[in-house]
KEKE-3310 file (N, C-alpha, C; in steps of 0.2 Angstrom, whole numbers, plus 5000, padded with zeros to 4 digits):
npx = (5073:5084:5081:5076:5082:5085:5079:5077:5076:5067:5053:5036:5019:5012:5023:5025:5012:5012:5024:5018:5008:5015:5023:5012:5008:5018:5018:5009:5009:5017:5008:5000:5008:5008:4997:4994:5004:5000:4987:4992:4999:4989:4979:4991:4989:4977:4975:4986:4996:5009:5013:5013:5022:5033:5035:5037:5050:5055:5056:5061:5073:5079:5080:5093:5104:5112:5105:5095:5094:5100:5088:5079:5085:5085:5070:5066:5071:5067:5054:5056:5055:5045:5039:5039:5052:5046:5035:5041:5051:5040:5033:5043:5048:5036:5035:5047:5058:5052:5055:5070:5073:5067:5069:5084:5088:5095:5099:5089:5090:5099:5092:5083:5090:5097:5083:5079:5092:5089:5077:5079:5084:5076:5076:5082:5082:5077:5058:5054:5061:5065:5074:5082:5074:5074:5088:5091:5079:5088:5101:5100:5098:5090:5084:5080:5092:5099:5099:5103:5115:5116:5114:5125:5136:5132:5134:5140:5131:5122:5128:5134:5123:5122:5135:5136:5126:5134:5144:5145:5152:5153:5139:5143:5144:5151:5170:5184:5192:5183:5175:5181:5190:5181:5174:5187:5188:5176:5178:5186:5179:5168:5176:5183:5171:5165:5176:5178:5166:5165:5177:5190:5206:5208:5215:5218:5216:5208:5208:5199:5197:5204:5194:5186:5193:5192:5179:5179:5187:5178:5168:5174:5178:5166:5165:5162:5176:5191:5204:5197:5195:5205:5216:5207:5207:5219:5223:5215:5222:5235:5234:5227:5238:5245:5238:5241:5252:5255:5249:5242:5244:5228:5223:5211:5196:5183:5184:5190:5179)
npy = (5138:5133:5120:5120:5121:5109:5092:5082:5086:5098:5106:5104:5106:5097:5090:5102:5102:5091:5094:5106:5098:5089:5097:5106:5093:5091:5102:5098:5091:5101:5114:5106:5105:5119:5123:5116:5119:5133:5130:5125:5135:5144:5135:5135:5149:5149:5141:5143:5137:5140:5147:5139:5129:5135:5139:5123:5120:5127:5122:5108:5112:5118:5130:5135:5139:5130:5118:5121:5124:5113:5105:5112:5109:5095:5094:5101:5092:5082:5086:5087:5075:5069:5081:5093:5106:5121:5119:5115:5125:5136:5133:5131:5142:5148:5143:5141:5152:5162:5158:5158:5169:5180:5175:5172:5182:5180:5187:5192:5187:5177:5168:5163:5159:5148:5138:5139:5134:5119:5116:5114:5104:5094:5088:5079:5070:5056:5048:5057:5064:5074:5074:5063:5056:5058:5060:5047:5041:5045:5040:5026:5018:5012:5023:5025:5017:5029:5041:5037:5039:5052:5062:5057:5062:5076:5081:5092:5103:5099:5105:5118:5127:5132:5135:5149:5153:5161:5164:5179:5184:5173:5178:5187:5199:5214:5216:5214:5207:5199:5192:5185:5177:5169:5163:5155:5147:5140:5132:5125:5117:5112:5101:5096:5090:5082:5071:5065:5059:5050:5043:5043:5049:5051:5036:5031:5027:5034:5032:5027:5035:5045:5050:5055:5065:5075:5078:5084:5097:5101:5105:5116:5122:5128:5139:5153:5161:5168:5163:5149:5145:5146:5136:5125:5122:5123:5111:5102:5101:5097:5085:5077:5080:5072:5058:5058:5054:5046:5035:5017:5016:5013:4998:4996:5001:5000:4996:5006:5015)
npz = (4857:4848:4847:4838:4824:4821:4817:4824:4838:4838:4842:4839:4839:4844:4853:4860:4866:4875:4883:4889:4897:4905:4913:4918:4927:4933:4942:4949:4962:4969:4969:4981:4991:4993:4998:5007:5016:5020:5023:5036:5041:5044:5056:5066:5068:5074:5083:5093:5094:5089:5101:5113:5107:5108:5120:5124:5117:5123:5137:5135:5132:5142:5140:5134:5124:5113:5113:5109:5096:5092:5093:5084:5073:5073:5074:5060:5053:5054:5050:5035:5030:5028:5022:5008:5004:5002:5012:5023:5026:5029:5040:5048:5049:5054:5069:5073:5071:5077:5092:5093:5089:5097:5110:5111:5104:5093:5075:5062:5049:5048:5055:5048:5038:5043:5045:5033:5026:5033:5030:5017:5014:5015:5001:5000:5010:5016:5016:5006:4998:4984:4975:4974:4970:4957:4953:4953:4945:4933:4934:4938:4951:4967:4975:4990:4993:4988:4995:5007:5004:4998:5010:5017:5008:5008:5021:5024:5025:5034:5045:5042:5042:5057:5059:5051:5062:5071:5066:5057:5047:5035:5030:5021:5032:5041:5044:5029:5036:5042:5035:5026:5037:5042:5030:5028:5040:5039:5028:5033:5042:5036:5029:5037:5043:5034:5033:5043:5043:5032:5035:5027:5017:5004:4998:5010:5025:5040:5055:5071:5080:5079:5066:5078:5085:5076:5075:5085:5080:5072:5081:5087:5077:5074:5086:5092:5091:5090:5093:5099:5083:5077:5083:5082:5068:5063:5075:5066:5053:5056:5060:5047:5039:5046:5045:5031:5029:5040:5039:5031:5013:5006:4991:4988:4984:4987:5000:5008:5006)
capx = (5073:5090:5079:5069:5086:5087:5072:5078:5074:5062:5048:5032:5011:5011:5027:5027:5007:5015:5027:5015:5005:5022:5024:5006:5006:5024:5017:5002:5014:5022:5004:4996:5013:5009:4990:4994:5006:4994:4983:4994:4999:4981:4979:4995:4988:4970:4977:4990:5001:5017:5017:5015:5028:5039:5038:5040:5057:5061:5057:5067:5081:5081:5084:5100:5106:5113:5101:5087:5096:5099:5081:5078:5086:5081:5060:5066:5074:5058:5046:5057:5053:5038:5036:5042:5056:5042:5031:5046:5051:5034:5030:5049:5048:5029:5036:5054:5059:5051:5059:5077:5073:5067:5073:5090:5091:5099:5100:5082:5092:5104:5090:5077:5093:5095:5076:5079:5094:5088:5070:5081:5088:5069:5076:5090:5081:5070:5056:5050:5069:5062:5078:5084:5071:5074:5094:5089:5077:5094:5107:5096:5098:5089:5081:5080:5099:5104:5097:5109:5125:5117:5118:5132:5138:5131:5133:5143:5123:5120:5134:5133:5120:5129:5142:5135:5123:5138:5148:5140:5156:5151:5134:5147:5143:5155:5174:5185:5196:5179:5175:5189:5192:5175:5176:5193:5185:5171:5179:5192:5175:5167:5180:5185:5165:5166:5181:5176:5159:5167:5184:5196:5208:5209:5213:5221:5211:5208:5207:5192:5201:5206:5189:5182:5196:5191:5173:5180:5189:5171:5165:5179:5178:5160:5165:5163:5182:5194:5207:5196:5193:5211:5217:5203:5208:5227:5224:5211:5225:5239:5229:5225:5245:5248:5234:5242:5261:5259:5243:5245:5238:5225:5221:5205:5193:5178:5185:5190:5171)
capy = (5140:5132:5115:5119:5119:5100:5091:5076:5089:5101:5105:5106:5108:5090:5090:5106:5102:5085:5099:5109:5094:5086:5102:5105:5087:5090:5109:5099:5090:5108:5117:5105:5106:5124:5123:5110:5123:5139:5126:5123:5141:5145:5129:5137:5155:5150:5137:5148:5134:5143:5151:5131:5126:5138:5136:5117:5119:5134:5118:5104:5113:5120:5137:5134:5142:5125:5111:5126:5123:5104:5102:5114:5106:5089:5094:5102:5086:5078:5088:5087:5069:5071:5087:5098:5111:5124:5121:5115:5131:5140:5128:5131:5148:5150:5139:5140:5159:5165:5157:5158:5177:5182:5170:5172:5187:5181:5191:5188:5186:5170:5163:5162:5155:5141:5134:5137:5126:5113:5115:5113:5096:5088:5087:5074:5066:5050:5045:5061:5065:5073:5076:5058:5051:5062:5057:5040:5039:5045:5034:5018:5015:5013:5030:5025:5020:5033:5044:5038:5040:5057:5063:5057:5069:5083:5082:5101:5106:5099:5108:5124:5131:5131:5138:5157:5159:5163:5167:5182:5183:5169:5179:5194:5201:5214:5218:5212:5201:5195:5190:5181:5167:5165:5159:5149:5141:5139:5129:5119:5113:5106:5095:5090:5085:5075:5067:5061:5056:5046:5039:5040:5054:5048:5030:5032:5023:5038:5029:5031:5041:5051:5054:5058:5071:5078:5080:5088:5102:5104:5111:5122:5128:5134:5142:5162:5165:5168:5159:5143:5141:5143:5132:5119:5124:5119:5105:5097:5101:5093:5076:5075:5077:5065:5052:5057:5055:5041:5030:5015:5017:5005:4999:4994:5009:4998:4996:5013:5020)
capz = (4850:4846:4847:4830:4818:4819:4815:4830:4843:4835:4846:4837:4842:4849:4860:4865:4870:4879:4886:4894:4901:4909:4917:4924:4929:4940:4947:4954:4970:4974:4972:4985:4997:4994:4999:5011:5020:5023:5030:5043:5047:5049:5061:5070:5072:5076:5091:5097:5091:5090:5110:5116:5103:5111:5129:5124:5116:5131:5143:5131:5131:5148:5140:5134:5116:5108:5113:5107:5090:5091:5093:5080:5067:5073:5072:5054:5047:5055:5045:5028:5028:5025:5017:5003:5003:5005:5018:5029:5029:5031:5048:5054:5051:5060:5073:5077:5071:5085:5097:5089:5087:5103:5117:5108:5100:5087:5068:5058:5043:5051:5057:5043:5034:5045:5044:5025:5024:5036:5024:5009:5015:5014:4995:5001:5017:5013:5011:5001:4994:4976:4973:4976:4966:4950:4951:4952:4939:4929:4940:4938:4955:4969:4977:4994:4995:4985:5000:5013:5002:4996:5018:5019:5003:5012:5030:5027:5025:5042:5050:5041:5048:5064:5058:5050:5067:5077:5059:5053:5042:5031:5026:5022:5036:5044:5039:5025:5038:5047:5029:5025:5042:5041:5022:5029:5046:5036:5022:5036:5047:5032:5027:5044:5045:5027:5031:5051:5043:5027:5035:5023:5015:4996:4998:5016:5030:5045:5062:5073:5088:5073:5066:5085:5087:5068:5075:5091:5078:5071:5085:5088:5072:5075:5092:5088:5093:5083:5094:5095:5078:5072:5086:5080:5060:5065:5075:5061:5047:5058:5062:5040:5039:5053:5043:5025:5030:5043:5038:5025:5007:5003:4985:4989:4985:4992:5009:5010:5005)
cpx = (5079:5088:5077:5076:5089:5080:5070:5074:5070:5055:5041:5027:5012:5016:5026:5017:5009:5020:5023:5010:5008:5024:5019:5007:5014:5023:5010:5003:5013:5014:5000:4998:5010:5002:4991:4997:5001:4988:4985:4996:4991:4980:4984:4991:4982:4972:4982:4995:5009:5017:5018:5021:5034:5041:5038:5046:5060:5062:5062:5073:5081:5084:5090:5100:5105:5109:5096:5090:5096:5092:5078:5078:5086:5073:5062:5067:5067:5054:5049:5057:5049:5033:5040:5046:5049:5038:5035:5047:5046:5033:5035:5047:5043:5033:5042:5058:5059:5054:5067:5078:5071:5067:5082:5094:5097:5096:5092:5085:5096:5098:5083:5085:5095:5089:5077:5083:5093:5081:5073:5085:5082:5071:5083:5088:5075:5065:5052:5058:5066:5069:5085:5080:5072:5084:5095:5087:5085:5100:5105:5097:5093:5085:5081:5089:5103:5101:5101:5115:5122:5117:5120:5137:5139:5130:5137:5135:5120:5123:5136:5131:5121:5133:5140:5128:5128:5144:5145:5144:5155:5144:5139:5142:5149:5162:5177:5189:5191:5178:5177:5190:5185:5174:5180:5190:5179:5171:5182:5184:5170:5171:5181:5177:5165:5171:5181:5169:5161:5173:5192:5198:5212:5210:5218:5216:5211:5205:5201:5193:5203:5199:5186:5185:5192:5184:5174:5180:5183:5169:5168:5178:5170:5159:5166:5168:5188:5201:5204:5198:5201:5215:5216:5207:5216:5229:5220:5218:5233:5238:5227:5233:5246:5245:5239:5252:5262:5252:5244:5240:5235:5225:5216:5199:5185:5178:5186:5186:5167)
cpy = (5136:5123:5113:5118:5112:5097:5085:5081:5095:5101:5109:5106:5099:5089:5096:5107:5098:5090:5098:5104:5092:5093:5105:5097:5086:5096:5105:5096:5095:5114:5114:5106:5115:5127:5121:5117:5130:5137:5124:5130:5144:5142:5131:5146:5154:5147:5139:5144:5135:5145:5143:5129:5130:5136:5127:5117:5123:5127:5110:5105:5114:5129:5140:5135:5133:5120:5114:5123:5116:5103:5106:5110:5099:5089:5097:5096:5082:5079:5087:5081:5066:5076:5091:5103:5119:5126:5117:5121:5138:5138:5130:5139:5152:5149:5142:5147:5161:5164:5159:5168:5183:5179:5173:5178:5188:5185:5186:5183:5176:5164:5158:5159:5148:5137:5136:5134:5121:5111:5112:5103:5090:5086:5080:5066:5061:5052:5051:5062:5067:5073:5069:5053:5054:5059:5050:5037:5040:5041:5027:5014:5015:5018:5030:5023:5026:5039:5043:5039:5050:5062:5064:5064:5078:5083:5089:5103:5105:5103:5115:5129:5135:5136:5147:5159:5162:5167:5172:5182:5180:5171:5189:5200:5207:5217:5214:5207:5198:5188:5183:5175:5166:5161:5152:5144:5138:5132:5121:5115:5109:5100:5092:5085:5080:5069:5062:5058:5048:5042:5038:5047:5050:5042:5029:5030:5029:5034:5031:5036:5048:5056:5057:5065:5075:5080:5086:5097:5105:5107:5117:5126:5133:5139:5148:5165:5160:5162:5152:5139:5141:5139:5125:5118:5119:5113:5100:5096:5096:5085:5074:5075:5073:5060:5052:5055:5046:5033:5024:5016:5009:5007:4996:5001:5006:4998:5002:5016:5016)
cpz = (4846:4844:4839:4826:4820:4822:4824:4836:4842:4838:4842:4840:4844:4854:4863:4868:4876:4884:4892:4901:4907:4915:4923:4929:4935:4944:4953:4963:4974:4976:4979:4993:4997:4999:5005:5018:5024:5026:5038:5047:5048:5056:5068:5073:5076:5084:5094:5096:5093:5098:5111:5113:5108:5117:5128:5121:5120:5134:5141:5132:5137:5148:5136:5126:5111:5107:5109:5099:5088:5088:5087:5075:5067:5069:5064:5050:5047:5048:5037:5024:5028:5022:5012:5005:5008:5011:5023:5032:5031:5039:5051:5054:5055:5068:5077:5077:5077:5091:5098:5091:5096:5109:5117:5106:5095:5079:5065:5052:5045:5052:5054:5037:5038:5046:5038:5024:5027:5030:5018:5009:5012:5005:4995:5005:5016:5018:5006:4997:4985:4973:4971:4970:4957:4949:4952:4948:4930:4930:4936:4943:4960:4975:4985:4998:4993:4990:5005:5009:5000:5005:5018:5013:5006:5018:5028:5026:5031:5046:5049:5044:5056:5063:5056:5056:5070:5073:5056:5048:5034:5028:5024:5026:5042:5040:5033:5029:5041:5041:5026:5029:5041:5035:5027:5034:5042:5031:5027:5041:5042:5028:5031:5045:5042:5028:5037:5048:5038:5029:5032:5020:5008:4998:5005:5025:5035:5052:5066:5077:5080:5071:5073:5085:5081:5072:5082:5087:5073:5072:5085:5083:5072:5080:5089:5093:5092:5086:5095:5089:5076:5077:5084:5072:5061:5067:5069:5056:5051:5057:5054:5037:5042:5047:5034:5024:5033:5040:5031:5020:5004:4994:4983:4992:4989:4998:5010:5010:5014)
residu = (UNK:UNK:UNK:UNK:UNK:UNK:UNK:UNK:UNK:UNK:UNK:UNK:UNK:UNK:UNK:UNK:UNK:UNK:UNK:UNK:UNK:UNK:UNK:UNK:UNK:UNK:UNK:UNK:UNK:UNK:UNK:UNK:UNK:UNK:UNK:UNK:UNK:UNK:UNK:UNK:UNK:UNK:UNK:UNK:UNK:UNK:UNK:UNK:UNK:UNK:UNK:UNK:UNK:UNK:UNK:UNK:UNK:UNK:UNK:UNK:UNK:UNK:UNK:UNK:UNK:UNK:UNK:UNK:UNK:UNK:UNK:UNK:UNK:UNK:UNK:UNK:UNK:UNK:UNK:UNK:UNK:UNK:UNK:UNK:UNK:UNK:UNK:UNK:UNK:UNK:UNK:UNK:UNK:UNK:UNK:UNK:UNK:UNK:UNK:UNK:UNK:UNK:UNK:UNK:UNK:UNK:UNK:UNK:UNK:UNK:UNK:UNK:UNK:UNK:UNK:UNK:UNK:UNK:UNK:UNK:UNK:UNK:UNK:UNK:UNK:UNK:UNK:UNK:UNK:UNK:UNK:UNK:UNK:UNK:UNK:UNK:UNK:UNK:UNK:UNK:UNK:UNK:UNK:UNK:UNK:UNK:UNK:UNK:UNK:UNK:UNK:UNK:UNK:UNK:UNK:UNK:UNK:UNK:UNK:UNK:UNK:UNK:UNK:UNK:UNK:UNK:UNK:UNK:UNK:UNK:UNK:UNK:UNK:UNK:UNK:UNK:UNK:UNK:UNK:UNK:UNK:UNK:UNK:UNK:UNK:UNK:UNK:UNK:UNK:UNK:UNK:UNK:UNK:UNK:UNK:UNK:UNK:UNK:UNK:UNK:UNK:UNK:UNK:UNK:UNK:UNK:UNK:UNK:UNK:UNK:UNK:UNK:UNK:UNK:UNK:UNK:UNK:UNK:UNK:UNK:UNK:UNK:UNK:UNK:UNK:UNK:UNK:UNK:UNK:UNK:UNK:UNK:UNK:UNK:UNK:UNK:UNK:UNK:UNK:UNK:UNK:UNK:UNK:UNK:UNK:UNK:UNK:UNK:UNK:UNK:UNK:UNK:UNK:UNK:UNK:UNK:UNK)
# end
């Protein structure tokens, strides 16, 4: 409404027809993703789908918690490169839930939000990236570079995940001090990933043995105990003092990226 009092942007019976048109004509994508989807979970319950799926990630992995997740979050980035937000997480959720949920017995809640963040990356992850091509058409760059710098952005969205199945804390889950390090570990493993993935601490060159150890304090910080991660937390924050104390400053911001 705030559009009508100036004439510039005043939406009359021709734009706001053109509106409506532009608006049909960008829901006809997401209905087909939508269609597209409940074709596949049908395709999975009729061919029993999901049990095969299963005992092929039990036998991939050998059983084992972490690789069951690797490979989780591998086949999801798969499929979000090829398909919409939506029916990622419809297929992961038919498909990988169940395994997650009773192989694992991990929390429903945890693990229907790790196939929704992995799902939500397809919006980052070429060559469908809607989300890459929409900041692009405004950028004026690229869209298929502007997909690996936007990764790189968001690697804490790959490594998250990770981090609240074993963190219930970080879905406030729990006490007010569970609460609490989780937020903290939570805050210290994403920066150590962003800083080991991009190299550099403001205009501070970060050594490769340096980024490796950083990736080490990664893990640690996802381990579910509590002297790990603040081991890992301390060692990370040591080693970003060590690089911002002892490291020299460039003044070349292209060799630093």
């Amino acid at each position: 409404m705030l559009s009508w009092f100036w004439r510039e942007s005043a939406i009359g019976p021709r734009r706001f027809v053109q509106c409506c048109t532009d608006t049909i004509t960008q829901l006809v994508p997401l209905v087909g993703a939508v269609a597209g989807a409940g074709v596949v979970i049908g395709a999975i319950e009729i061919s029993a789908l999901a049990g095969k799926f299963t005992l092929l990630i039990t036998y991939l992995s050998g059983g084992l918690l972490v690789p069951t997740l690797i490979l989780a979050a591998v086949f999801l980035i798969l499929l979000g490169m090829g398909m919409p937000t939506p029916a990622v997480y419809i297929t992961g959720a038919a498909l990988l839930a169940p395994v997650l949920r009773q192989h694992f017995n991990l929390p429903e809640m945890q693990v229907h939000l790790f196939v929704l963040y992995f799902a939500c990356l397809s919006a980052i992850t070429p060559p469908v990236a809607v989300a890459n091509f929409a900041a692009s058409a405004i950028a004026g760059v690229n869209p298929m570079e502007l997909g690996g710098q936007a990764m790189k952005l968001a690697v804490g969205g790959f490594v998250l995940p990770f981090f609240f199945l074993f963190n219930p804390g970080l879905n406030m889950e729990g006490g007010p001090v569970n609460i609490v390090t989780a937020v903290i570990f939570a805050a210290a493993m994403v920066t150590f990933a962003s800083l080991s993935l991009h190299g550099y601490l403001g205009l501070r060159i970060i050594a490769w043995p340096l980024r490796l150890a950083l990736v080490g304090c990664v893990v640690g910080t996802i381990v579910p105990r509590v002297e790990i991660q603040a081991g890992a937390a301390l060692l990370g924050g040591l080693l970003l003092v060590g690089v911002w104390r002892l490291s020299p400053r460039t003044t070349q911001v292209e060799r630093a990226r």
